[in-house]
N, C-alpha and C positions, 0 to 999 in steps of 0.2 A: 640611201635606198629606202623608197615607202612600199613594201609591200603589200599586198591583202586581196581577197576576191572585188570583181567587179564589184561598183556599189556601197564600198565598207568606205570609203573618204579619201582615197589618197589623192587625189587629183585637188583637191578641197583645201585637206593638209598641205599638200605641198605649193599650193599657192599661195595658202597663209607664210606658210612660212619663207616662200620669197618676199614676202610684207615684212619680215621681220628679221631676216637675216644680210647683212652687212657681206658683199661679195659671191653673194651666190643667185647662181642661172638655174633654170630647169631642162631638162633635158627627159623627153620622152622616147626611150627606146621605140612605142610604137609607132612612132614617125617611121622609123628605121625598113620594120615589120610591114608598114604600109608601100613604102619604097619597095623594097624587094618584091611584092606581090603586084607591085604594077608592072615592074621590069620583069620579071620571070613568065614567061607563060606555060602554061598547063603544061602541054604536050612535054617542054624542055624540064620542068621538075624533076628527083629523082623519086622512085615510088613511095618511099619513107616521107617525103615534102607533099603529099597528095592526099594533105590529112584537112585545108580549109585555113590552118593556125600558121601562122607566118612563123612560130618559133619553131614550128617544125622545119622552115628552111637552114639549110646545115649552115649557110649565111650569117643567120640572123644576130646569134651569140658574139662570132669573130667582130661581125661590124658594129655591135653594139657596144662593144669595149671597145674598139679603133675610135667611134666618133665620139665617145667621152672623151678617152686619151686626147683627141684632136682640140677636143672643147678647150678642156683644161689646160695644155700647151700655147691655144693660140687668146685664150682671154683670160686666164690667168683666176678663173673663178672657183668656188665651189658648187659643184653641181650635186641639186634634189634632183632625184630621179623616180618618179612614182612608176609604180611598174605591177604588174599580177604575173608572177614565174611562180606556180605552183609545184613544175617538173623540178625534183632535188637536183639533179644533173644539169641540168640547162641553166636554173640558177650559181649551185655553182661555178661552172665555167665561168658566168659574169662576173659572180662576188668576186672570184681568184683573181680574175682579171682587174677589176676595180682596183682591188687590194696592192698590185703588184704595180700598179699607178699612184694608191697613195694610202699607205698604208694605215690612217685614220680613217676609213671606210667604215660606216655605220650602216645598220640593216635593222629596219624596223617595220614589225606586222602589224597590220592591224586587222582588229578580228571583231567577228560580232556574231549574234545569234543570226541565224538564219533569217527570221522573219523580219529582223531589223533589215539585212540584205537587199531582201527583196522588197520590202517599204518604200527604200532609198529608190533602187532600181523602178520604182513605179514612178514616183516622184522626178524622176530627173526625165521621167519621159519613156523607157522603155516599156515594151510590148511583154506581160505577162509569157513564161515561156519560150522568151527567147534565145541566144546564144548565152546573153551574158548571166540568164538565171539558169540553163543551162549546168553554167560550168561551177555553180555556186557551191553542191557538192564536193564536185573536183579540187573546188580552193579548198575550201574548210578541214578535207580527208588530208589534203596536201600539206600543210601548215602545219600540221601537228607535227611531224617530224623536224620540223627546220631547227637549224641553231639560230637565232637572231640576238642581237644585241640586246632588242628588248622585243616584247609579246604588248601589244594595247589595245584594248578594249572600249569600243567606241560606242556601244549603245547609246549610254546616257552621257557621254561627254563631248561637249563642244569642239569643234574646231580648234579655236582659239586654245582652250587649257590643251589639247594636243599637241599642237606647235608649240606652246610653250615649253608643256613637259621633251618635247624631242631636242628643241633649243638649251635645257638645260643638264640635258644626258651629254649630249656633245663641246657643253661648254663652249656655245657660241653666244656671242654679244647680242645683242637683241637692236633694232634701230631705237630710235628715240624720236 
């Protein structure tokens, strides 16, 4: 699991390190999150679901541990899963879930200074102000309480040495 707020590299990371790891798929929950919100319409949500945030759908968690489970059963891989659960609860429920799947389940944040945040977010195309710097508070406030495996700090490091250091926390082989 690649945690962190929008903008901090997980999507980055974690494509590196499908470059670099032997057996393993990516898998993005917010597929999942996008799924449900095209299928659910407004009206049918329950009031608690009528927040915009697909992890609000009571959905979202159960099936986001079923189509990993499914992943892994039917291709036999290891799944990077990059993801922003800032809610302690909502991530739980997944971590538990991951974990009761397999239980070498690694969880890693990455974190940055704020201004570095919104740099990236500017850089990759987004509109100053928008949802995803929004919520960039909500990450940073959110994170501080988490258990993770490990805590990493992106400002000034590359992709590449990220992957690496995450590939050699987990003692996975690297390709060649």
């Amino acid at each position: 699991m690649i945690n962190g707020a929008f903008g901090v590299g997980k999507t980055s990371v974690a494509n590196e390190l499908l470059s670099k790891m032997d057996g393993a798929m990516l898998f993005d929950p917010e597929v999942v999150g996008f799924m449900l919100r095209h299928i659910i319409p407004e009206d049918v949500k329950l009031e608690n679901e009528r927040t915009g945030d697909f992890q609000d759908l009571n959905m979202w968690k159960p099936l986001t541990v079923e189509v990993a489970r499914q992943l892994r059963e039917t291709y036999g891989k290891d799944l990077i899963v990059p993801m922003t659960i800032y809610n302690k609860d909502y991530f739980n429920t997944i971590h538990d879930g991951f974990l009761e799947m397999d239980s070498e389940t690694y969880h890693f944040c990455l974190v940055a200074e704020k201004e570095t945040i919104h740099k990236r977010l500017i850089e990759r195309g987004e509109e100053e102000g928008n949802w995803c710097f929004v919520q960039t508070d909500k990450c940073l406030e959110g994170f501080k309480d988490f258990d993770v495996n490990q805590l990493i700090k992106t400002d000034d490091v590359s992709i590449e040495e990220i992957a690496e250091s995450i590939c050699k926390e987990i003692g996975q082989g690297v390709k060649s």
